[in-house]
C-alpha positions, 0 to 999 in steps of 0.5 A, a space after each residue: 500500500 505504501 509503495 502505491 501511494 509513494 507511485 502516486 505522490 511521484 506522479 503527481 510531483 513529475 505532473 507539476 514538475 516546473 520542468 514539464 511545464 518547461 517542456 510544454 511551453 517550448 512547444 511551437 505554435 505549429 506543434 500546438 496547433 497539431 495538438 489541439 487538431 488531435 485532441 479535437 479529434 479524439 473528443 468528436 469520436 462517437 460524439 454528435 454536436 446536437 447543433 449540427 446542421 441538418 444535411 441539406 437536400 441534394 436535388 436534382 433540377 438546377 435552377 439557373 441565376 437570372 439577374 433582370 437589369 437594374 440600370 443603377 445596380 451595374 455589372 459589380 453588383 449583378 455579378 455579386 448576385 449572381 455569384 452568391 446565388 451560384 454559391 448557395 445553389 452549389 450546397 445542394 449539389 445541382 450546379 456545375 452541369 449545364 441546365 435549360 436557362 429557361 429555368 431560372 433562380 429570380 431575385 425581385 429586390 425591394 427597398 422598404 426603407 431609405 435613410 440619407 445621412 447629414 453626414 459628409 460625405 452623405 451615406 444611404 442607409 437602406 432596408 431590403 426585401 429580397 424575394 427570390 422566386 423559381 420560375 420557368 422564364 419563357 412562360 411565366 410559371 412560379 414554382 416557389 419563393 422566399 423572402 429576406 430582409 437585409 439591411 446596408 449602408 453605402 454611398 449610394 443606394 446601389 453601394 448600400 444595396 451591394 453592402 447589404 448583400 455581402 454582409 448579409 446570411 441567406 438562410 440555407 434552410 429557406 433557401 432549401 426549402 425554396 429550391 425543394 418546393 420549386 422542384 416538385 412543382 417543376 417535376 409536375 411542371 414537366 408531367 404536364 408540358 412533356 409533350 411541348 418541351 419535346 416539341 421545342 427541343 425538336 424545333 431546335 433539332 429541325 434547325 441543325 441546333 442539335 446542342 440546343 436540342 441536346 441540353 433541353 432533354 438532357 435537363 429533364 431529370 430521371 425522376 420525371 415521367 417525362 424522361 423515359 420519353 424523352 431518352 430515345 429522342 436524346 440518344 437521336 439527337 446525340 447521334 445527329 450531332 456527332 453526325 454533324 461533326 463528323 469531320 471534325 471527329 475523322 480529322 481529330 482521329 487522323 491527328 491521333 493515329 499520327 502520334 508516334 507512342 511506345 507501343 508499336 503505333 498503336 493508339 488507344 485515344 485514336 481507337 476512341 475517335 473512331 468509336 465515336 463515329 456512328 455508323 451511319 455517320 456521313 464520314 463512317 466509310 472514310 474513317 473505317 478505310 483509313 482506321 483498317 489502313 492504320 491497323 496494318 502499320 501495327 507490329 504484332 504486339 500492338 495489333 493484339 492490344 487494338 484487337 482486345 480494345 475493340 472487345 473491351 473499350 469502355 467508351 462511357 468516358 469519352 461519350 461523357 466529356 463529349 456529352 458534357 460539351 455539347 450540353 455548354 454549347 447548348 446552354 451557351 446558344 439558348 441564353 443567347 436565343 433566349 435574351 434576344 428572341 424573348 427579350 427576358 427584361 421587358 416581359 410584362 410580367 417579369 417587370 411587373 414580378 421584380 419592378 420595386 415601385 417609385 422608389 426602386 434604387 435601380 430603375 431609372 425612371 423612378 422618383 429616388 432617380 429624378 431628385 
């Protein structure tokens, strides 16, 4: 017992050694710091932080940022904008894939209250609505909507306003709620237009705009019921794509079988142009000749890895980088047809939704605009 007690009294003497407590302090910030992370660590094991955020919900139709102009707003505060509502449609794991532009995040900003300093300089203290709606943009259906309240000061109502913006937490759990609801009715959305938005994206395709064409099908999510209607026209239009740059893919092939390799002249990213070329592509029967011509430049070697790659290729790859390229093209062109066919800000109802009355900081022709 006696030699228990005296190991303890040790313990307890070596614990408050000064020099231990030397030791401790000629520790480096950086060893602290790594001390710290290991501690943290070990407390978080098998612990869950009762103020733990709820995981947000994944969806599957993105909803693409659409700013009306607002003449005073300029392109530093419609970029911030539509930054930060690219940032918060991010958390919910549907933004970085092209999408149909036609459905759209819209934000109307309303000033509900205007206060100018006697300071000098003169400074606006502002107070914000903003309601973000989802909407399809080429009819006028809302989905779903939100509000926020924000508050800035700037020296101007559009410095206030962007102050207002950057300062300022858009609830997620509103924001997910928005997207969440604007889904489900878009979901019912595309049971009920599936034949006119087939219709549309064959128009597109009618007129050679198969990219177009491509990314308002390839939108329809897989929950919808449109989709499985939808799948075989895709794959056409896909198909009549790759026709159309047919060319192109038979001269990146040739590009490609003139690269000298390590293996005997055998190419495995040539093999993969070829592949791609459909069958009943217009270019089909120069590419083969040209593909059978390269197979006979092969050593043995190399002609048996051509042949075990033809039985086994996995084109998935390229056909996903291909798909993913045609779909930018798409967004690209139907932004452009979109703002000059529809002419997004002077829609009657689009004004009327994001129009913020007489004292509306960013249109010019309000009352705030002519003192």
């Amino acid at each position: 017992m006696r030699r228990i007690l005296l190991v303890f009294l040790l313990g307890i003497t070596a614990c408050n050694n000064p020099q231990n407590n030397h030791q401790q302090n000629q520790l480096t910030d950086k060893q602290r710091e790594q001390l710290l992370k290991e501690k943290k660590k070990k407390i978080a094991v098998g612990h869950t932080d009762s103020t733990e955020k709820t995981a947000l919900p994944k969806l599957e139709i993105q909803f693409t940022p659409y700013v009306p102009a607002y003449p005073d707003l300029g392109e530093e505060g419609l970029k911030i904008i539509q930054s930060r509502l690219s940032n918060i449609i991010a958390k919910f794991g549907v933004s970085g894939n092209p999408s149909d532009p036609s459905f759209a995040l819209v934000p109307a900003i309303n000033l509900v209250e205007k206060n100018i300093t006697a300071t000098a300089p003169t400074m606006f203290e502002n107070a914000y609505e903003i309601t973000f709606y989802t909407t399809n943009l080429l009819d006028g259906t809302i989905f779903s909507s939100a509000s926020f309240n924000l508050k800035g000061v700037g020296a101007s109502s559009a410095k206030a306003f962007i102050n207002a913006l950057q300062s300022s937490t858009l609830d997620e759990k509103s924001f997910g709620k928005l997207l969440t609801e604007g889904q489900a009715k878009a979901l019912i959305y595309y049971q009920n237009n599936c034949d006119k938005i087939i219709s549309r994206a064959q128009t597109e395709a009618s007129q050679q705009n198969y990219s177009s064409a491509f990314l308002i099908l390839k939108s329809i999510p897989p929950s919808a019921s449109c989709y499985s209607k939808a799948s075989p026209i895709l794959q056409d239009v896909f198909k009549k794509k790759i026709a159309s740059d047919c060319s192109k893919l038979l001269n990146q092939m040739r590009a490609d079988f003139g690269k000298k390799t390590d293996t005997g002249g055998y190419n495995e990213t040539a093999m993969s142009d070829f592949a791609l070329i459909p069958a009943d592509a217009p270019c089909f029967k120069e590419a083969l000749k040209e593909y059978n011509t390269y197979k006979k430049t092969l050593d043995p070697n190399a002609r048996a890895r051509l042949s075990q790659q033809e039985k086994e290729l996995d084109l998935r790859k390229e056909k996903q980088e291909l798909e993913a390229q045609v779909a930018i093209d798409g967004q690209t062109a139907l932004l452009n047809k979109y703002e000059k066919d529809h002419e997004y800000d002077k829609l009657p109802w689009l004004r009327k939704l994001v129009h913020l009355g007489e004292w509306d900081p960013f249109d010019a022709t309000s009352r705030i605009n002519k003192k």
